[in-house]
Structure formats: structure tokens, C-alpha cells
N, C-alpha and C positions, 0 to 999 in steps of 0.2 A: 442446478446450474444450467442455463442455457447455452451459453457458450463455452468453448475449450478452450479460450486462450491466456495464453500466461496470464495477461492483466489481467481477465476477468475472476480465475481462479482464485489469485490474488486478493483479490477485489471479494470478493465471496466469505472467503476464510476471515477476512480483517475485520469482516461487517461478522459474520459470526463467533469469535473469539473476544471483540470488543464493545461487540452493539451499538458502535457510535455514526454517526450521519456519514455519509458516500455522498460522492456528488458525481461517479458515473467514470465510467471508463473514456479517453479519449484519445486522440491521435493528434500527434504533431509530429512537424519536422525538425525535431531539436537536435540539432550536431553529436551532442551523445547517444542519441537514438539512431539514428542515421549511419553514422560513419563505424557503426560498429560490423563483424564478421560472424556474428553469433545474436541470436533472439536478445530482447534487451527491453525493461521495462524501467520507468523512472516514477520512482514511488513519492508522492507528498503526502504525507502518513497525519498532518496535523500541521498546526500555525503556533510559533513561536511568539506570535504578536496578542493570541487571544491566553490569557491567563489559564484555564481550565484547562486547554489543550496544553498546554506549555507544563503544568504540573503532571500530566499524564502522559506527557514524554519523557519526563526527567524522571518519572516512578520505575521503581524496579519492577512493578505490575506494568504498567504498559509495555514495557521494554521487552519485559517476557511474550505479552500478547503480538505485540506486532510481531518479533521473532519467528516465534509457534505459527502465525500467520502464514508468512511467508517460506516458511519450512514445509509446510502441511500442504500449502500449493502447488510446490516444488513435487 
């Protein structure tokens, strides 16, 4: 891992518990991310519009995986 930060952590673990495509850590100024008092990441974990993704969100396996991801990050 190169980086320390939450996202990229995140980002790390997700890519290794699920081996599915990243498209990279990023920065915005989104009112949830912003207006908060504590470190804050806004995860898009998959697309409900592409079918493949959309059954690996609904799976008890992915659910686990992202889960375990983001736990393991933590």
C-alpha cells in the first residue's frame, strides 16, 4: 500500500478480497464529505445499472466481501 489514507486502505482491501476493477481513489467536495466533524469516505462499491455488478451486490458473497473490506481497513 502506498498510501495511508482511509480511502486508499479501503480501496486496497476491496481490490484484494474481491479482485474486481477500481477506478482509483478521488476527491470531491460533496456536502456529505465536507460538512462532516470527523474523517469521512463515500464508498461506490458497484453499479446497480450493470447486471453482473448488481448480482454481486445482492450476493451474500459480496456483501461479506465488501464488509470484510472495509472492516480490515478500518
Amino acid at each position: 500500500m502506498q498510501s495511508t489514507s482511509l480511502a486508499n486502505k479501503i480501496e486496497y482491501h476491496l481490490n484484494q478480497e474481491s479482485a474486481r476493477p477500481t477506478r482509483g481513489v478521488k476527491q470531491a467536495g460533496f456536502m456529505v464529505l465536507r460538512a462532516t466533524s470527523m474523517p469521512s469516505v463515500l464508498l461506490e462499491v458497484g453499479f446497480l445499472s450493470n447486471d453482473e455488478e448488481e448480482k454481486y451486490l445482492g450476493s451474500h458473497k459480496g456483501q461479506v466481501n465488501i464488509a470484510t473490506s472495509i472492516y480490515r481497513a478500518v
